[in-house]
N, C-alpha and C positions, 0 to 999 in steps of 0.2 A: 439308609445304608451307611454303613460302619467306615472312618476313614482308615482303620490298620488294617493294612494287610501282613499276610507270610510270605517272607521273601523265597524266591526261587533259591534252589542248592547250586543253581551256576552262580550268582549272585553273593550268596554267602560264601562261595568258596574262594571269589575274586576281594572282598574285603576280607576276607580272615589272610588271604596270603598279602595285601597292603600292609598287615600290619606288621609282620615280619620282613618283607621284602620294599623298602622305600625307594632303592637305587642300586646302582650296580655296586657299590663299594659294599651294600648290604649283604646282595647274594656271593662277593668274595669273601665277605665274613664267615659266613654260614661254609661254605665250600673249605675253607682252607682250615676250619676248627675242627670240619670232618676228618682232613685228610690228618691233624694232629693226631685228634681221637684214635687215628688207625696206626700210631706209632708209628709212621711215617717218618723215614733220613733223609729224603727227598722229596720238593714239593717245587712245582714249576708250575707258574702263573702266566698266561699268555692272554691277552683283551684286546681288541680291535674299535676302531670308533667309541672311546672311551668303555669300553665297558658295552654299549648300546647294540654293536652287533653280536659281540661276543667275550666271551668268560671262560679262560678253559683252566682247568686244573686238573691236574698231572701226580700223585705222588706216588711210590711204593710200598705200601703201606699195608696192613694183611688181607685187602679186597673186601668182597662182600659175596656171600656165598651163592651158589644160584640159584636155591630155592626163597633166600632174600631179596631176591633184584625187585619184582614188581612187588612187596610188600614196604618197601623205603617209596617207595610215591605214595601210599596211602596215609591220611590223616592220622597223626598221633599211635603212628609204630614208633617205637623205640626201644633199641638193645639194653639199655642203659635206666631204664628206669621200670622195676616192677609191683612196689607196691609205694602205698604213701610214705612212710618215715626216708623211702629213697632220695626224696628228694629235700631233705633237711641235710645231705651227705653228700652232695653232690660234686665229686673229683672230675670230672669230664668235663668238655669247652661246651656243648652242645648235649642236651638230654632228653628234647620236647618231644620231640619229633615232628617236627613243623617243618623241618627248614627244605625239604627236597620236594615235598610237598606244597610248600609255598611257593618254590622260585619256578616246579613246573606247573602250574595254575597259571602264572602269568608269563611264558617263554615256551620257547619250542627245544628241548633240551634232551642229548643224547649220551648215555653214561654206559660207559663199558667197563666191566670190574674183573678181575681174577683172584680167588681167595688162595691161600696160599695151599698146599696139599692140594687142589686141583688138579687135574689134566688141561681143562680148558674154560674159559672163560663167557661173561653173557654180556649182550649187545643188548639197551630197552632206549625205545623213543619214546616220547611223553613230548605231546603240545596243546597249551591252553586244558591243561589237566587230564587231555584222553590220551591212551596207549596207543599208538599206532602201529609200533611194533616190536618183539621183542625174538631175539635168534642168538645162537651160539656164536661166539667171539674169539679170537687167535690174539691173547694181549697177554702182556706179561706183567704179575703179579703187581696187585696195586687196581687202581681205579683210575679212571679218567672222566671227566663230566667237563663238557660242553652247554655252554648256555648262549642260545642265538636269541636274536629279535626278542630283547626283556621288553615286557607293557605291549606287544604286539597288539593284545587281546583288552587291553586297558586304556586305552586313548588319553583317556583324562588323566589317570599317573604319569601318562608317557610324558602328556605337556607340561609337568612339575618338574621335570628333567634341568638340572642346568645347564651350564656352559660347556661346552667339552672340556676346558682347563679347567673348570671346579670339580666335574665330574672326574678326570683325572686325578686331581690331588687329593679327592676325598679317597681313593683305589688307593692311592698310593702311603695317605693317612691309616687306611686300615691294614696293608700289606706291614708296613714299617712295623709298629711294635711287636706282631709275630715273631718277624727275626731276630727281634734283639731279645726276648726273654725265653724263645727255644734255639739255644746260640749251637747247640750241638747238632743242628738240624743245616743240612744243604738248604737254601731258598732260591729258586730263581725265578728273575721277573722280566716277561717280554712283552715288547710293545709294537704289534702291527709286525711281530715275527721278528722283530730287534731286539736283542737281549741288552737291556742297560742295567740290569742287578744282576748277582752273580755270587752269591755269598758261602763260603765255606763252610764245614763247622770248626767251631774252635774249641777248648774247655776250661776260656777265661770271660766271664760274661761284658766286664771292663774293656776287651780287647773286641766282640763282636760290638757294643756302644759307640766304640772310637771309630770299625771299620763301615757302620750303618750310616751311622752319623756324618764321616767326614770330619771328625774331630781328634785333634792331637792329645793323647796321652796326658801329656802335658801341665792342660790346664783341667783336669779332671781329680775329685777324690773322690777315693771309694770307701767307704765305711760297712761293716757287717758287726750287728749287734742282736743278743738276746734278750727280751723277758719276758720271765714265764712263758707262756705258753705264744708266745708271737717272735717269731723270727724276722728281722728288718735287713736288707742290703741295700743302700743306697750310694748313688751313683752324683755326684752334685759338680756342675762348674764353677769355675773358680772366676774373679772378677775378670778376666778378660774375655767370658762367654757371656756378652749380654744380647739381648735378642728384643725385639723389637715387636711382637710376639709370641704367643705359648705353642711357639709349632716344635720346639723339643722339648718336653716335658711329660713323663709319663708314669701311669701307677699301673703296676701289676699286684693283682691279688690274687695269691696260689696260683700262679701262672698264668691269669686271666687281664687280658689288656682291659679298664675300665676306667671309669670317668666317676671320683669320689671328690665333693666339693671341700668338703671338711680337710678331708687331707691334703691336698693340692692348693688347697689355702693356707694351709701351716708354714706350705716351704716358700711361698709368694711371700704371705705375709713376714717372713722373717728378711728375706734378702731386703725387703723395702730399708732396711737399717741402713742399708748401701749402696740399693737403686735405686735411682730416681721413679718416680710412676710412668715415666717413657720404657723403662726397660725390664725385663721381666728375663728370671733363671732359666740353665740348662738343668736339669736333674728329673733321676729316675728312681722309685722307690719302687720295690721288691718286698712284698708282703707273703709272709706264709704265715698264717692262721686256723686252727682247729678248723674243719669244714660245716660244723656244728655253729660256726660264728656267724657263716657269712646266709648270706641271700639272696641267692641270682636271679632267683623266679621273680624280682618286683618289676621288670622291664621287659617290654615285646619283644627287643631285640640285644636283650642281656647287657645294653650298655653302662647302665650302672649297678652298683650292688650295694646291699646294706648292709652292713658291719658292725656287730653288735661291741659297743662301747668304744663308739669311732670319735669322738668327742676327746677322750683319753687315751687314743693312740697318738691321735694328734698331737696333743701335749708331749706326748712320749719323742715324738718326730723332730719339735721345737729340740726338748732338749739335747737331742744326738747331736744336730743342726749346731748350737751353742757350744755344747762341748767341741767340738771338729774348730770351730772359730775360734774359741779359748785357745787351743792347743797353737794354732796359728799353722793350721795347714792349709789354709789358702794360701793361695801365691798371689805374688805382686804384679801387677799389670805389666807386662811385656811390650813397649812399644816397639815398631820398628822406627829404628832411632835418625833415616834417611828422608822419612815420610815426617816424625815427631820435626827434624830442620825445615824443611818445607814449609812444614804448617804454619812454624812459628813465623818465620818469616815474612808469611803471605799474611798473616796475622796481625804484624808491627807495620806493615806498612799500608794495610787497610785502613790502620785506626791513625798515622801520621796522615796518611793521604785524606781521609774521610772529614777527620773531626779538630774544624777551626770552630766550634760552640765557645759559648763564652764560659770563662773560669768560678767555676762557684767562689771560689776563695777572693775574686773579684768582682762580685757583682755587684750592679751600682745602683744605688738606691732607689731613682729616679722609677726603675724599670716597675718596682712594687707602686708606685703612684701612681700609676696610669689605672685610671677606672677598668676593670675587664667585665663585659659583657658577653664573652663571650661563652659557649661550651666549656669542655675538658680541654679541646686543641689548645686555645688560650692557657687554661691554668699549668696547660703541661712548659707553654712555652716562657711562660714567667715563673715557675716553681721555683723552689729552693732544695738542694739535696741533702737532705740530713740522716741517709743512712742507710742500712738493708738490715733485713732479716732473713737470720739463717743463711744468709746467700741464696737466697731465693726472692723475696721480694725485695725491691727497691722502694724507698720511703720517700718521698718530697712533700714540702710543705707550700702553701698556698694560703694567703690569706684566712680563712677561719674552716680552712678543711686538711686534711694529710691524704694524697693520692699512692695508693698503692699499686706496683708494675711488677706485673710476673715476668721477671727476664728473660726466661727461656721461650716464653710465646711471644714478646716483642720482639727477640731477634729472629724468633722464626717467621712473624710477618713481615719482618722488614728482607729479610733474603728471600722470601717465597714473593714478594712484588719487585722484587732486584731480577730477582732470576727470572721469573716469568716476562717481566719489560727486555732483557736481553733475548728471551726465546722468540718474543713476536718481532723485534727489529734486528734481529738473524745476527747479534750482536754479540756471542756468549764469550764470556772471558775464560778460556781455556787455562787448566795448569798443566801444563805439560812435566811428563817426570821423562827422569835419563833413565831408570831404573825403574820397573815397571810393579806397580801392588800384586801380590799374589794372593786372593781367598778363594779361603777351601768354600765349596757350596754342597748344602744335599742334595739328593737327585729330586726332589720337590724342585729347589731353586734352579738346578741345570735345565729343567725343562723347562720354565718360565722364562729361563735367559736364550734359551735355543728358539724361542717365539721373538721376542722382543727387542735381541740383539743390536738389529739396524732401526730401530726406534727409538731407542734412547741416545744413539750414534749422535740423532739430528739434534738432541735436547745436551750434547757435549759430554756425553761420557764415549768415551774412546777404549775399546775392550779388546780384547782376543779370546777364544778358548788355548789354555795352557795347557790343560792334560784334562783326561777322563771328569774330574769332580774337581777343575781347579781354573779358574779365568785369571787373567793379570789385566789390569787397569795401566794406560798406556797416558791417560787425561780425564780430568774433569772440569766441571766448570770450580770455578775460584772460590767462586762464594759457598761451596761445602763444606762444611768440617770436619767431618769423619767421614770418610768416603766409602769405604768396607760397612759401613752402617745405614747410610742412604742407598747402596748397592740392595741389601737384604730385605730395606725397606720398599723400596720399588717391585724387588722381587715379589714381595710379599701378593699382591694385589692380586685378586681371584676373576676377576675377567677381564682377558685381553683387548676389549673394547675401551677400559678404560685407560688404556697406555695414552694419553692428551696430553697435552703439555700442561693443563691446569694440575692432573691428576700428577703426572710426574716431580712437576715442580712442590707439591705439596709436601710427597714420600722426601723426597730428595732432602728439601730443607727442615725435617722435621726434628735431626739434631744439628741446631746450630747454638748457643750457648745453651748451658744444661744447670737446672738448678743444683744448687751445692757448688756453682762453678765462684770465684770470689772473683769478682772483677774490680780494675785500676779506676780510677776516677775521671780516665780520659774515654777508657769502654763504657761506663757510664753514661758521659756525654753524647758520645757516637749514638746509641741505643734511643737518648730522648732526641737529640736533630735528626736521623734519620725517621726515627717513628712518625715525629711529627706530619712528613713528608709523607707518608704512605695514603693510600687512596682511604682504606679503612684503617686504623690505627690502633683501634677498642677492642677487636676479637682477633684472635690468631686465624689460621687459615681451616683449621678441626672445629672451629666456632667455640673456643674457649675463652672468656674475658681475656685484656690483657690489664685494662684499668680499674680500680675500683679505688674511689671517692669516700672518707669518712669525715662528716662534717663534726664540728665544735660540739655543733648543737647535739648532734647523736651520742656523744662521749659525756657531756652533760647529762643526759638521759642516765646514762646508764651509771654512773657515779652520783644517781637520786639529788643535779646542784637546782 
């Protein structure tokens, strides 16, 4: 006997809708490209239990006719697409006709529509793919779908589920750049029946960026350029918008939120000229392209698309990107000049207070005679300083080797075992401000900080909520440097389990000296005495080297002596 078999149609219908439907952020994709599709001003988002119990979407939009209703749950109906060259052309978010179809295969889901010219409107249930029931409906123009208990009928997808806060911010990853490239469009978004979005339309795309975002004007340029047949707008921050990941950064192609590596690599790789690899750009590109270029059909859930001759757009992107820098319309970094005293202060007299190391300009001969046997601790702690590169590595020399020190990962293990020895003996050294930090946060970040608030209190950040999308820092601990930047980082972390004080302390100190930083020959000092001192000394706290050893004999090699 034969071991293939033919799968069951219940079976194939619950993997054909996996493939389209992975999570709940997935079925708010598919829902809310509908209700674009429908020309929709208004669109209101409502989810309960991340997304898990429920998904409901709301817009105005020109309905779905009644003789349509139970034909949108069947397999591969669609308005929108009726012969093959349709789909080399394809203007619409959504064409397949899977996506209503898939998300009721695996949910128990209730859609009430009113098309416009109507008298009145149709009510259809659908769960785990059967019709339960379907009757006349009293709703007013537009549609509305409800999606309960996603994976009810899937067990094994259910358990692939994450965290409620990943599950949430992925909801919230897919909601955001809807509203920022259909800016003419009302959005709103509730949570558990709390409205915390609320977005107008406007008819400056700059100005809904700044309102989604939580980002001031400001530090923003906007550029719009032609060629040939490709229209570009882009939207770029300027050096005092560095982010600590790619959580704002977005490409729109012909209005379609999408994930292109080639392109999003062009605007990374250029900023690198002036971030450090710790920090990564604000900026949004706006692509409109012949529909004949592009290719949405190469992914299950249209996440990314192919772009014929993406290779030389890209170029094209560098050089807008250069010309904008030539011209010198970035702006100059904005400190707040209250916080800029503070720092320094606490700065000068870290490194008075810290650093009695011996003076390279004096050192005594004796020390180089002493046989060393030992490791690296040993060579570091009789080295000689003869220099840096770049202002990123520091050079010492050692008897028949040159040790090379990544600065920015020695100070970051030396304050991530400062800071963590102060958390475990309840020790922390507070700076207290008279005059309290004020950052703007997106509402990804508000709701990570509305979790974690009285947890990072105990780890010595001292906080308030200031307004809607704005906290003020009241203290922190001492040994931070950029505290608006360890805030974001902390933030950043996708499961609330992991808020410990290993983890916090990690985020926290993860800008403490920064490469490109040029440091005094007494910061220098400080960096090798206290390194030394650290439990682990060799790797940063992310497991990056911090030491690396090039002996005589290796340099010999390579100069063929």
């Amino acid at each position: 006997m034969g071991k293939v078999n033919f799968l069951s149609e219940n079976i194939i219908n619950k993997i054909s809708a996996g493939q389209v439907i992975e999570n709940p952020s997935s079925v708010l994709k598919e829902l809310i490209e509908n209700s674009i599709d429908a020309n929709s001003k208004k669109i209101e988002v409502n989810i309960e239990n991340s997304g898990r119990k429920l998904i409901s979407v709301k817009d105005d939009g020109e309905g779905i006719e009644p003789d349509d209703i139970e034909k949108i749950f069947e397999r591969y109906t669609t308005s929108k697409i009726k012969e093959i060259n349709d789909l080399y052309k394809i203007k619409t978010l959504g064409f397949r006709g899977e996506a209503l179809y898939s998300i009721g295969a695996v949910s128990d889901v209730i859609l009430k529509s009113k098309a416009k010219n109507f008298d009145i409107g149709k009510e259809i249930h659908i769960r785990g793919g059967k019709k339960l029931n379907i009757k006349d409906s009293i709703v007013p123009d537009g549609t509305i779908v409800e999606v309960r208990e996603l994976f009810f009928n899937t067990p094994a997808r259910k358990k692939f589920l994450k965290s409620d806060m990943t599950e949430f911010r992925r909801i919230l990853n897919v909601f955001i750049p809807y509203t920022i490239v259909f800016f003419k469009k009302t959005f709103i978004f509730k949570n558990e029946d709390t409205k915390i979005i609320h977005i107008l339309p406007t008819e400056d795309i700059l100005k809904r960026f700044c309102e989604v975002l939580n980002i001031q004007e400001k530090y923003l340029i906007y550029e719009k350029k032609h060629f040939e047949k490709i229209e570009f707008e882009i939207i770029l921050g300027d050096m005092n918008l560095k982010r600590n990941q790619k959580d704002m950064q977005f490409v729109f192609v012909n209005n379609r939120p999408v994930y292109n590596y080639t392109l999003s690599s062009s605007v990374n790789n250029f900023y690198q000229k002036f971030f450090s690899s710790e920090f990564f750009p604000v900026f949004a590109l706006f692509l409109k392209l012949p529909f004949e270029d592009i290719d949405v059909n190469i992914h299950p859930t249209k996440r990314e698309v192919k772009i014929k001759n993406e290779n030389e757009i890209g170029r094209k992107i560098v050089e807008i990107l250069d010309e904008i820098f030539k011209k010198g319309q970035t702006k100059i970094v904005e400190v707040d000049k209250k916080y800029e005293k503070i720092e320094e202060i606490q700065r000068t007299e870290n490194i008075k207070e810290k650093i009695e190391i011996f003076d390279f300009k004096e050192q005594k001969t004796e020390i180089f005679e002493e046989k060393v046997s030992a490791g690296l601790i040993e060579k570091l702690k009789n080295a000689s300083y003869i220099g840096t590169f770049k202002n990123k590595y520091l050079i010492f020399e050692f008897e028949n080797s040159l040790l090379f020190i990544d600065q920015h990962a020695a100070v970051e293990r030396i304050n991530y075992e400062k800071f963590l020895n102060e958390i475990e003996t309840g020790k922390i050294n507070i700076q207290q401000l008279l005059t309290p930090i004020i950052i703007n946060l997106n509402q990804e970040e508000i709701f990570i900080y509305e979790k974690i608030e009285k947890i990072i209190e105990e780890f010595g950040f001292i906080t308030t909520r200031w307004s809607e999308n704005k906290i003020a820092i009241h203290g922190y601990p001492s040994l931070i440097k950029d505290i608006e930047f360890s805030i974001r980082n902390i933030l950043s972390e996708k499961d609330i389990k992991k808020y410990d004080k290993d983890s916090v302390a990690k985020r926290a100190c993860r800008n403490s000296v920064m490469a490109g930083q040029k440091l005094t020959n007494q910061e220098v000092k400080y960096i090798i005495e206290n390194l030394i001192e650290c439990k682990n000394p060799f790797v940063c706290p992310h497991g990056r080297p911090i030491v690396i050893e090039i002996s005589e004999k290796f340099l010999d090699s390579q100069f063929l002596r």
